[in-house]
C-alpha positions as CSV (number, residue, x, y, z in Angstrom):
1,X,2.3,-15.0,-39.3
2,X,-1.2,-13.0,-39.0
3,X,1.0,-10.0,-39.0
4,X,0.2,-9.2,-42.7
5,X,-4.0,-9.8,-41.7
6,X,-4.1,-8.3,-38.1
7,X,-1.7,-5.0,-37.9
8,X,-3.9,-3.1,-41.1
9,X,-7.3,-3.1,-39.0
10,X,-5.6,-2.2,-35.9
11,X,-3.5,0.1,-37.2
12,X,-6.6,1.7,-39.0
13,X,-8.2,1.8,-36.1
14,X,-5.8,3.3,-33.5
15,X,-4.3,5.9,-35.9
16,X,-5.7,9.4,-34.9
17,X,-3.0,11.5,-35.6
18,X,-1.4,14.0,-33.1
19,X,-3.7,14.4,-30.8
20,X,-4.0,15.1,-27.2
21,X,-6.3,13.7,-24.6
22,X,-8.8,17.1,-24.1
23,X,-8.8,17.3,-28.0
24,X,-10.1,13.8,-27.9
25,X,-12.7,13.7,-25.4
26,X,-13.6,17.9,-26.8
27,X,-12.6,18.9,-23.3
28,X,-11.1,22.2,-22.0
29,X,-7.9,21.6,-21.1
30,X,-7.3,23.6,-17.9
31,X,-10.3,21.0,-17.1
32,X,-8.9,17.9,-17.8
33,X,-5.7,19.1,-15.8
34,X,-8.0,19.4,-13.0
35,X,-9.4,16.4,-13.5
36,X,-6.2,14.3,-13.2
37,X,-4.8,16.1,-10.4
38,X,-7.8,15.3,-8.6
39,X,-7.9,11.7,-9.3
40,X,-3.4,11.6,-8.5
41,X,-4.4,13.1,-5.4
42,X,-7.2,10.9,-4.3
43,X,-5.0,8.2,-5.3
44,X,-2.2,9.5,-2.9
45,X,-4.9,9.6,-0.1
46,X,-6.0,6.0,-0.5
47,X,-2.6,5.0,-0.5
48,X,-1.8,6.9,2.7
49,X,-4.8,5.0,4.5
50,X,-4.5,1.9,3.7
51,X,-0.7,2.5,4.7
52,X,1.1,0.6,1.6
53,X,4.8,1.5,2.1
54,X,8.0,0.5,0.5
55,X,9.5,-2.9,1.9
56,X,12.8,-0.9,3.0
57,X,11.5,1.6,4.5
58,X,9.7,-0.2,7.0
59,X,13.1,-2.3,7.8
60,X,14.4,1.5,8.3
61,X,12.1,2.7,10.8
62,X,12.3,-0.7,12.7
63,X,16.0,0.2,13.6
């Protein structure tokens, strides 16, 4: 019902085009890359210390 009133100013809003992320924040590219490889691989480091597995693998190494 607030279809008609709401999606307009969103839409306005939230409509940039084709754009990618380094063109958005006026990044370098190769730096943004960098940026998010870093932050996948602290990621995998945290998850690798706190030691959060899969629920089936754990029954697997029981065995």
């Amino acid at each position: 019902m607030t279809y008609q009133q709401v999606f307009p100013q969103i839409s306005a809003i939230a409509n940039y085009g084709s754009v990618v992320m380094p063109g958005l924040w006026n990044l370098n590219p190769y730096l943004t890359v960098l940026a998010f490889s870093l932050m996948a691989l602290l990621l995998f480091y945290l998850i690798d210390r706190v030691g959060l597995k899969r629920k089936d693998k754990e029954a697997g190494e029981e065995e």
